[in-house]
Structures are given as C-alpha cells and as structure tokens.
Steps between C-alpha positions, in 0.01 A plus 500: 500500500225741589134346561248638360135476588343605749533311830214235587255469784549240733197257568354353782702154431830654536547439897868455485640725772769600198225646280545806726796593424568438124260656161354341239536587096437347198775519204327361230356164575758513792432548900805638662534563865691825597655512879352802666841592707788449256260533140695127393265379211371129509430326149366150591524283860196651629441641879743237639793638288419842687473329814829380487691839357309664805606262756808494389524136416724333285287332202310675130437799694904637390677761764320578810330801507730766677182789577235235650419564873639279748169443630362429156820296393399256839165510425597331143751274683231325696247518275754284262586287787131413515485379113813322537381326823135444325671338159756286693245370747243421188848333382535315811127357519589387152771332538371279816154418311713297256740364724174349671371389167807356437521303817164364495436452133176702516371742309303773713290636164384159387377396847321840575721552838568860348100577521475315847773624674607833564862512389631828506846463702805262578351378822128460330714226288716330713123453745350348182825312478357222764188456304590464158753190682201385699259524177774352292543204726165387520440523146807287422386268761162458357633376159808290672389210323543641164843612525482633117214656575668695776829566273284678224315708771840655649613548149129636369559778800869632429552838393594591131856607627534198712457270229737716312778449760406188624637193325372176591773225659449255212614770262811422301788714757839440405684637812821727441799568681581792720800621386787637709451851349149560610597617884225643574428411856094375371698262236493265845161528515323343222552268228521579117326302206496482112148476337498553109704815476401630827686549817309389823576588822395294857410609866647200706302614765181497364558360148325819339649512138596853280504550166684813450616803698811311595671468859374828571138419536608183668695703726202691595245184514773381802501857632145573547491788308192596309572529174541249174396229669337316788617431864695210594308413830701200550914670475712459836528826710903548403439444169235757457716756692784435282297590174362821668877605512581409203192645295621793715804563416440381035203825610747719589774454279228498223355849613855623514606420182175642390543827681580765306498910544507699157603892642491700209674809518293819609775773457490475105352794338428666761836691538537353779872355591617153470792298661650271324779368742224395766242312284244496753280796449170463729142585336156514624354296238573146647309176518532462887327654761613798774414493863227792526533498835743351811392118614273545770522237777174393474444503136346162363633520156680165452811391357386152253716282228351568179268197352365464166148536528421202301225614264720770221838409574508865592720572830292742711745713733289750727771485747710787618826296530625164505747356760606182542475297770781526741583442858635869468230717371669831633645444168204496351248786500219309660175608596350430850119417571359440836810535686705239305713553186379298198793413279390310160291243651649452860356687789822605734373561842600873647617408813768300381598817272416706855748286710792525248494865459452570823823284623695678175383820647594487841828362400597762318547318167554658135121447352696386204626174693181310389608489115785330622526114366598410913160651633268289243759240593396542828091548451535196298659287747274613798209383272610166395520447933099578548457563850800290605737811493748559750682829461837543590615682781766799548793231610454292223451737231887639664608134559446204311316653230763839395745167528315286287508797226821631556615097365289543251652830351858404584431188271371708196804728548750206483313390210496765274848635623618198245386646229797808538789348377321375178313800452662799729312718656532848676554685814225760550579732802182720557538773801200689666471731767243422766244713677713497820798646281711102444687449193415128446639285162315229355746225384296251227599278208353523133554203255244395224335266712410719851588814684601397868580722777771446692538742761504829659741751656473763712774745327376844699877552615696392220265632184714797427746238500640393166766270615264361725202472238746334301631252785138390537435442144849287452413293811147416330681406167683242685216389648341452174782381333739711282442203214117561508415865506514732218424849594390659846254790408467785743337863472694728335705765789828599507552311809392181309684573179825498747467176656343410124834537372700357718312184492584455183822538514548240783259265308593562079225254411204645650348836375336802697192616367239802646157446494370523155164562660591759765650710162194488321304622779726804562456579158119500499498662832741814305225521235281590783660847523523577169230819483264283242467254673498615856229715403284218342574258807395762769163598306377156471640430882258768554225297352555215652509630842176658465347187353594288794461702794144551406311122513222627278715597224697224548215250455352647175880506367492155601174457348608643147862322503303154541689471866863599338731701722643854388822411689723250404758351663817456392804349641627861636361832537653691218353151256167574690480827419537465124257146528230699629515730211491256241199338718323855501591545074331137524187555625444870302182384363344372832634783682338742243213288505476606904537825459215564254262239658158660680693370856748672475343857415261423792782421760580801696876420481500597171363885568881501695799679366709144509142343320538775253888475406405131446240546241761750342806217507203224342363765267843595339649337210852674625514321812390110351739584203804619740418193774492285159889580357640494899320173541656387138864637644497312762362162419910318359608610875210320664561194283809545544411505878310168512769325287760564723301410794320171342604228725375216278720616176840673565589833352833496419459397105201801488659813697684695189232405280240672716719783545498526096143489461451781803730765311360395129152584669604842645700559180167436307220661705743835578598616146696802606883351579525734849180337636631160431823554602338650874447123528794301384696734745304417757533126408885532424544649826367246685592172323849627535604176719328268239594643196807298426492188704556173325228290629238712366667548155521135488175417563351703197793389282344074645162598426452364167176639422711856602818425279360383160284799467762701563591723247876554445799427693497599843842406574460704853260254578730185407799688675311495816408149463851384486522660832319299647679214344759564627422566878244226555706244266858480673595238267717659183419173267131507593510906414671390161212279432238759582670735285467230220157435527383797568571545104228212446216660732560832279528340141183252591699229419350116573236499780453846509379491154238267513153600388461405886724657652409832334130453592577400847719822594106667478336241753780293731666715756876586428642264753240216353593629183954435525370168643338366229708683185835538668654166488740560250617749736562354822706742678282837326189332611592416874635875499132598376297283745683647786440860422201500343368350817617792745286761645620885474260604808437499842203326686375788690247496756504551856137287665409681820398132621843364490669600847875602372486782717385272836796274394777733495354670777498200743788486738429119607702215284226253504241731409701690234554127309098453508445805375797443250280195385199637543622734212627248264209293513258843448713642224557194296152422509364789404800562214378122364154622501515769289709317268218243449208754549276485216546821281140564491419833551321587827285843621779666810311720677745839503379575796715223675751574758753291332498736178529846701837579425390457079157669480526763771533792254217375313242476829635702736391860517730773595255607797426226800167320393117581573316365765182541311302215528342543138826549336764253678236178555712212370236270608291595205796479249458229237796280490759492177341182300783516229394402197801496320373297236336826376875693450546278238819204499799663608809439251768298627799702609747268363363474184400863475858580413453366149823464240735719321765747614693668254492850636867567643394804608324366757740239578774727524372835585730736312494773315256832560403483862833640605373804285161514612538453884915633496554153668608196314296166630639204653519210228212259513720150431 
C-alpha cells in the first residue's frame, strides 16, 4: 500500500539510535515507520519493531533487513542487547524483592523501607535482607508475651499475593496421591493436596504452597530460576541441579516444537524457474539472521539460551545464533571473547582447544577425526579424570590396549555372524588401486543387522586372473558358509563376470550380482558428455572456480547463501557434479541477490572478464532454466544413488522401481522421443548385467507397496521371481508351496487384505511388512524376508588413515598380524560409526583434502594458483556455517518413489528406439 502524507519531523524526544535510519508518515490517524535501506513499511510495534527488522532479530520486526549496513545492523544488535539486559535485570530486582517479602512477611511500602532505603539493585536487597530479619526479630520479641498479638502482626504485613498463595496449616488439606503416571522427576519433590476444587501443591523443603501453574512452576521454585515463583533457599544442592536439567531439556523440546520456518516461494511470477523434484528452493526473505562478516577472534558477541523476559511473555532474541552447549563446540559455530570460546553459557578455555589441535596437527590427522563419536569419547573420558590423567604410552597403545580392542571387535563379529543363517547375508568384494600402484580387495559381510569387514588381499599378481579371482571368492564362501550367504557382489569387469559365472555354477544356490551402485554412477558419469550437459557443467565449473579461489568473493557468496556451500558432495564425482548444480539452481535467488547487491558492483573482481561472464550466467533466464531441467533429469539417479547405498534400509525391494521413475522423468521432461531415447540407451547399455537377474526382479515383485499398484500383469516380473525360487529354494515341495501361495499374495487373499495390511505396505518396511501379514504364507514370506533384506551395492571407501598398504607391504610375520588387526579393529569401527551416525546434516568444508578427488573440477583452476596475498588469504575466509534448515526438508528417497506403474513401455523398453537411434535397447526386466 502506498503512504501518503508527507513524512514527519522528528523531535527532540526521539533519541533512539534507530530513529536515524527509518521515516516517519502519517496514513490517516496512523504512524507508520518506513526502513530507510530496504523501504519495508511498519504499521504498528513502534521503534522497537524497527529495531529488531534492522538487527536482524527474530521477534515483530518480520525478515531481517537484507540492505542495512553491517555496522548499522551491530549497532542495532547492541543497542537491543542493552533493552533486553535493562528489562530482564528490572525483572530480576523484581523477582528477589518478593522473594524477600515473602520470607520475612514484611511489606517494604507499608513500613516506609522503600523511602529510607535506596533499593535500586539485587545486592541493595539482599544488604537490606539482614535488617528487615534484625528489625523483624526485635519487634516480635517485644510483643512475645502476646503471642496473638504477634500472629496478627506477621499476617497484617504479608503481601496481597502471599496471602493469595499462602494457605494457613489449619486449613482444611485433604492430601492426594501421586500417581504412577506423573514421572516427572519434581513429582519427588513435593506433596499434593485437595482444597475445595483446587489442586495444591507442597515444597517439602521449605513447605511453600502453589496454587496453580502446575509442576512446572514447582520445578522452577526447586531450580532457582526466576520466573513464576519464588526461590526455594532451603532445596539440597543435587536436587536443584537435577531440576536445572530438567527445566532444560521441557525448554528445549518446547522451543523446538515451536520452531517453525514459513519460506514462501520467491520464483512465482517473476518468470523465474522452479524445481519441483528438489523442494528446497533458497530465498532471501528469511526469519534468521546471516553472518555479515567472518567471526573475529576477539569479538565479544555472546552465544546465550533464550529466557523469557518475564514481563510480556514476549521472547526477545537479539542473538546472532544459538548453540548448544557441548563438550564439542567445533560443531557448533561459537563465538570467542577474550581468548576463550563461549559456547551457550559455558566458557571453554583456549588452551585446552590450543593443545588438541596442535597434537592433531603435528600428527598428521584428518581435521575431520574430531566429529568422530571415539574422539568426544575420548575428551569425555579425559574430563571425568580431572587432573588425575595418565596418558597412555606408545607400547601400550600397540600392546595391551590394540589387544584389549581387537577382543572386543572379534566378539561383535561372532555375534552378529549368527544372525546369517536366519537372515543371509552377502559377500561384497570391493577392489582399489593404491597410490603406490597395489591392487588390494576388501572382503566384508552385509546382513540386516551390520556390515563387517573381514579382510584384505593383496591381488596385484593374480587380478587379471579370473580363475584366480574366482578361487579367492569360493575360498571366502566357505569361510562364510555356503548355507549362509546369498550373493557376493563385485564391480562389474569382464574379468569379474568370468569368475562371476563360474561361481555360480560351482555353488547353484548363491547368485552373482554387479554393483547396482557402480552402474548408476557410470551412467551419470555418460550424461556428463552428452554436449548439453557438458556444456552446462563446465560453465558453472567455471563459476565456481572463480568464486573460491578469490576469498573476498567467496565470503560475500557465503554471506548471501546464509553460510551454504555451492559444491556439494556426493558419494562420487560424476553424483557431485550434477549435486552441485542442483545446489547452484537452489540458491538462484541468493546468488542473484549477490550479483546485484552495492558489494558486489564495488568489488574489483567483478570489473574481470570471469566477474563479467558471471553476472551474464546469474542474469540469464537461459542458463537457470537449462541448469533447472538437467538438475530435474538427474534427480531419480541420485535417489536412486542413495537408495542403493543406504546402509540402514536395504535396496533390493527399491532398485527397478527407481529405475522406473528415472526413465518416466526423462520421458516426461524431454518430449521429443530421440532426446529421451539418448538416455534410456545410455541406461540400457549400462544396466546390461542387471537387467535380468532374479534377485532384483524379486524384490519389486515382494515389495507390496510396489506390486498392488501395479498396473497389469507383468508376468516378466513373476517369471523372474520364480527364478529365484528355484535357485535359492533347493527343495521341489517347498517350490510347490511357493508357487501356491504366491497366488494368495497376488489375489490379496486373508492377511494381505486387511484394512491393515493394506495401510501398512505405506509405513512398515517390506521385510517388517511379510513378517507381520505373511503368516498364511510361511514358505513365500521366509523367501521375502531373505531378499528383501539384501543389499545390491558395494561399501566403497578407501580411509587414507587405515594402513592396508603398510600391512601388505610389511615383510615381518609378527608385524604383518598387528597390522592385520590393527585394520580390523579401524575398519569395523569406523563402518559401525557411520551406521549409527546421526543423519543430521553438517557444513563439509570442500576445501578438505579428503574430498579432492570429488570437487577438484569445481575449485581447481586450469592454471597453478596465485600467490597474491589479497586474493589467496584463506585466513580471512569465513567458514561454511550450513544452514541447511534454510534448503527446506529434503524428501525421503524411499518414499519419493511414490505408487503406480502401468507404463510397459518403460518396463519393457520396446518398440521405436530401434528406429530412432538404428539400435534396439537392452530390455529393462
């Protein structure tokens, strides 16, 4: 709405430092408050609500203002610490005047103390506090002998809310049971009583008595926290501790159900492009705050917990960010004030921080090792010891204590290495090459429980080997246990599908399968050199490798992204390279934002000819709209990706469903039938291997939530399935039975009927799903458990820590079996971590060594780097502070995939592509 009027002159009285930067009109009979930077119009809230949309502060003052100075935005930041601080120490002084009234039954106004004394703080009360006791005393002593007389003075002097909480002993108190259900850890605490139709509730420390507010306020009365309330001065030590946690953690898991970011989208209307498949469109219009600047060491901004203030019920937040208090805070983006880092409200001393990094440094360890669970293991530990610490040396850590762990790993292995012959599980073989030219194999074991690594081989002699290859995998299947395993997955070479072959020949109830994983890559990675996408990839490499080889640009990108990479990382280069893009399409609007902001046009990198052919990429619809339909292309295969590589939830009942959905997507966003069919060959060609194998076919024929929305008969499907029947099921009478009730799971006959059962195949997993519904079918559902619980993909990842190399290497027998143990231990831990690692998403700095070989194209320039100072000074770079919150929620993979399949064409693949590309393409099923 435009305001009319024109604007009005300040006066005198206005002194608020915000005046300055806002106008004044009248609308009417209204005053509204216009910002001076951004031109946002204020109806109502006054200065304050300007305040806070200038500092950026969460409250009535709506989205930060994105134009405001940085030196104006911290000016409004302090000056709104200052209120805050003034209103919650007013709070404070009020809050331990009646708590003193309270105690001494005195009332300061009726006995002219207020006129005598000069109360004006905390400590101006708690100095009275010995006189009012001292005055009280004497004047109780003076009238001892009329003990009435004494009782109707104490009463005559309560306060008005005393006597309203107050009840006296004689009153009629019917006391009530504590019921089993109330486990609230203050329950313990007090006492509850019945008066009329009121509940009561009783200090037993102190005897104070509430009526209403509930445990909560008691909580806080035992606490010592300010706030509904008085002070228990009389609660044990423990017991106030243990409220404090509590209150703390009922705070945050009310703030976080409370917490709640509305991101509207900022691409509609303005013909600007929108992805659907990625959901998570950034904007600039967001009710959080962006670092202006990098954290300075010796800033003395502070980190607090949020309190209410006490007086509105209004939360005031003129904090940058909140972290939690951790014995980590690298995870955390703390702030640091006079040499220490302040991390909610717990000083952490630097030298401690100092003496860690330094050892990590000169050892030479990955700075990634501290999010490890082991190293907080460790800081934890050390702490609980105080001073008392005795650190282990070299011997022991490659005696008794690699022994001790070595037990310890050996034990989990035996344990879940029962689970295989309920279950099954699968041989992954995973080869790599090493720096100094070794072909080394990783031998581990997948079942639904845990992956566990076995071994490794040294195979540099024998890898061209296919008898040999296949000698080594038979001789780990018998290790194993021919009953027990499955499948053996490998990569996909011709040297592999040789000895592939053969083993399944000598072993008829075990399957070969190729990595499902290592296919989907190679696909991606040949959509690379198609010429559209090629092209797109190297212009916005180009970008990005201007970006961050220049730390001023790459702060104020920083800046504008709210601390979210451009680079992504995927689990392989070619996924990485199609991640980033969908990052870039992402961020479009706070990229734009960049480019058109008064920095920007100031910087003198963007007068340069690769500062130039960025504003052109961000200025042109073409590009966002051709990065938008790549990004939409390739989104199924990196699903698809992370399905097959999920290590919590299998992928065998998801892989030819994903493979649907990735060629009904390039069917629908390419319209013309040679475009689309560019694709599928490429696909064909390399799911060649996988294209007909049982196990995979019979996992999407298992997957009930799959098979009912099937439409049609896909009797290819079902064909395949009794494949599998009949090579994992040597039994004939047991296949008979299958055969039978496979005719039940298809009709929806008895269990799988149920209102239930049809609900559930949407929310149990499949596996969960046969072992709730399938008991009619015994022998189908066993079948279904088994597979259904297989992976189709490799674990692959080589750790630089982990000496395989040193261990093969090693001539000397004793050595070589440390080492050998050395290994397990490392690998198994480190596999078990990241199985349990919480799925929160982190910032990872690209710049790390350990994600070369995936970002290089994207920061690596084609010429060696600058040595000028100005340009390549990484100690002024902000680091990556990853607020992912603000992509939006990412969609679940799994359940991305969604129902219904009843186009055969993309099942079977037939038809016009042998007339469009002179090539007919390999079937899908």
């Amino acid at each position: 709405m435009e305001v009319s009027n024109s604007s009005e002159r300040r006066t005198k009285q206005k002194r608020d430092l915000a005046w300055n930067y806002c106008e004044l009109y009248k609308n009417g009979n209204k005053v509204e408050l216009k910002c001076v930077f951004c031109e946002k119009i204020f109806k109502g809230g006054g200065i304050h609500r300007v305040k806070e949309h200038l500092a950026g502060a969460k409250g009535d003052g709506g989205s930060p203002c994105m134009n405001v100075d940085p030196d104006v935005r911290r000016s409004m930041q302090e000056n709104l610490s200052g209120v805050v601080g003034k209103r919650k120490k007013k709070q404070r002084f009020v809050d331990a005047e009646e708590e003193l009234l309270n105690q001494n039954n005195i009332n300061i106004g009726d006995d002219g103390f207020r006129n005598n004394y000069d109360l004006n703080t905390v400590d101006d009360l708690l100095g009275l506090k010995d006189v009012l006791v001292t005055n009280t005393d004497e004047l109780v002593n003076n009238e001892g002998a009329n003990n009435e007389l004494s009782g109707e003075l104490k009463e005559g002097r309560m306060t008005r809310r005393r006597r309203r909480n107050e009840y006296d002993s004689s009153a009629n108190l019917e006391p009530v049971a504590i019921g089993s259900l109330k486990r609230d850890p203050a329950w313990k605490h007090c006492q509850m009583f019945k008066s009329g139709g009121k509940v009561l509730l009783k200090c037993v420390y102190c005897g104070k008595t509430f009526v209403g507010g509930g445990i909560y306020r008691l909580k806080e009365h035992l606490a010592g926290r300010m706030g509904n309330g008085p002070i228990c001065s009389k609660v044990q030590p423990d017991v106030r501790l243990l409220m404090q946690e509590s209150l703390s953690g009922s705070v945050g898991k009310k703030k976080k159900k409370q917490k709640h970011i509305e991101m509207p989208n900022h691409n509609a209307g303005n013909g600007a492009v929108h992805n659907p498949t990625s959901g998570r469109d950034l904007i600039s219009e967001i009710d959080l705050l962006a670092e202006t600047d990098a954290l300075e060491e010796n800033s003395n901004l502070f980190l607090q917990e949020h309190e209410d203030n006490g007086v509105g019920g209004r939360m005031e937040k003129p904090q940058i960010v909140k972290a939690p208090v951790l014995l980590n805070p690298h995870k955390s983006h703390a702030l640091v004030a006079d040499g220490n880092i302040v991390v909610g409200s717990r000083v952490v001393d630097n030298r401690v921080q100092m003496a860690i990094g330094q050892f990590l440094l000169y050892a030479g360890i990955p700075f990634d090792a501290v999010s490890s669970v082991y190293f907080q293991k460790m800081i934890e530990a050390i702490a609980s010891q105080g001073s008392q610490v005795v650190t282990p040396s070299c011997n022991d850590l490659r005696s008794w204590i690699l022994k001790n762990s070595v037990k310890e790993v050996k034990s989990d292995i035996e344990r879940f290495s029962g689970w295989w012959a309920r279950s099954g599980c699968s041989i992954l073989v995973d080869e790599w090459v090493t720096q100094k030219g070794r072909t080394l194999v990783k031998i581990l074991v997948n079942c639904p429980e845990e992956n566990l690594y076995l071994k490794s081989m040294d195979i540099s002699e024998i890898r061209n080997s296919a008898d040999a290859l296949y000698q080594l995998l038979a001789k780990v299947i018998e290790e194993v246990g021919v009953r027990n395993v499955l499948q053996v997955v490998t990569s996909g070479e011709e040297r592999y599908v040789v000895s592939g072959k053969r083993l399944i020949d000598s072993y008829p109830s075990i399957f070969w399968t190729p990595c499902a994983g290592h296919c989907i890559s190679m696909m991606l990675e040949d959509f690379t050199k198609l010429e559209l996408i090629s092209a797109m990839l190297e212009q916005s490499k180009s970008i990005t490798r201007f970006i961050y080889n220049h730390n001023v640009i790459l702060n104020m990108m920083r800046r504008h992204t709210f601390g979210v990479d451009l680079v992504d990382i995927g689990f392989t280069k070619s996924a990485t390279d199609f991640m980033t893009l969908n990052r870039i399409v992402c961020l479009k609007q706070n990229l734009q934002n960049m480019v058109s902001s008064e920095e920007w046009a100031e910087s003198p990198y963007s007068r340069e000819p690769e500062g130039l052919a960025l504003l052109d990429c961000f200025s042109s619809e073409s590009f966002w709209s051709t990065c938008a339909l790549i990004s939409r292309l390739a989104d199924p295969f990196l699903r698809l990706l992370r399905i097959v590589s999920n290590e919590k939830r299998p992928g065998m009942g998801y892989v030819h469903a994903g493979l649907y959905r990735a060629k009904e997507t390039i069917k629908k966003e390419l319209v013309n039938q040679k475009d689309f069919y560019d694709y599928w060959n490429i696909m064909h060609r390399r799911w060649k291997q996988l294209q007909h194998h049982p196990l995979l076919a019979a996992g999407f024929y298992l997957n009930p939530k799959f098979f009912y929305s099937t439409g049609g008969d896909v009797h290819h499907i079902r064909s395949q399935l009794y494949d599998c029947v009949e090579k994992l099921v040597p039994d004939p009478n047991t296949q008979d039975k299958i055969v039978k009730e496979t005719i039940s799971y298809q009709n929806g006959d008895g269990d799988f009927g149920r209102k239930m059962a049809i609900r559930a195949r949407d929310t149990l997993l499949p596996a969960e799903w046969w072992s709730t519904y399938g008991g009619a079918c015994p022998n189908l559902a066993r079948l279904a458990v088994k597979v259904l619980n297989q992976t189709c993909s490799l674990v692959s990842s080589t750790l630089s820590h982990i000496p395989f190399e040193q261990m093969h290497e090693t001539k000397n027998c004793l050595e070589h079996q440390r080492l050998s143990d050395l290994v397990l231990v490392q690998y198994n831990w480190w596999l078990w971590e990241r199985a349990q690692k919480n799925k929160e998403q982190e910032p990872v700095d690209p710049f790390l060594y350990s994600n070369t070989s995936l970002v290089e194209d994207w920061l690596v320039k084609g010429k060696a780097h600058s040595n000028d100072q100005s340009i390549s000074d990484w100690t002024t770079v902000s680091p990556p502070m990853g607020n992912f919150i603000l992509l939006g929620s990412h969609a679940d993979d799994f359940e991305a995939l969604g129902t219904g399949f009843d186009d055969f064409e993309l099942f079977n693949a037939a038809g016009d592509s042998e007339e469009a590309t002179g090539s007919k393409p390999a079937k899908f099923c």
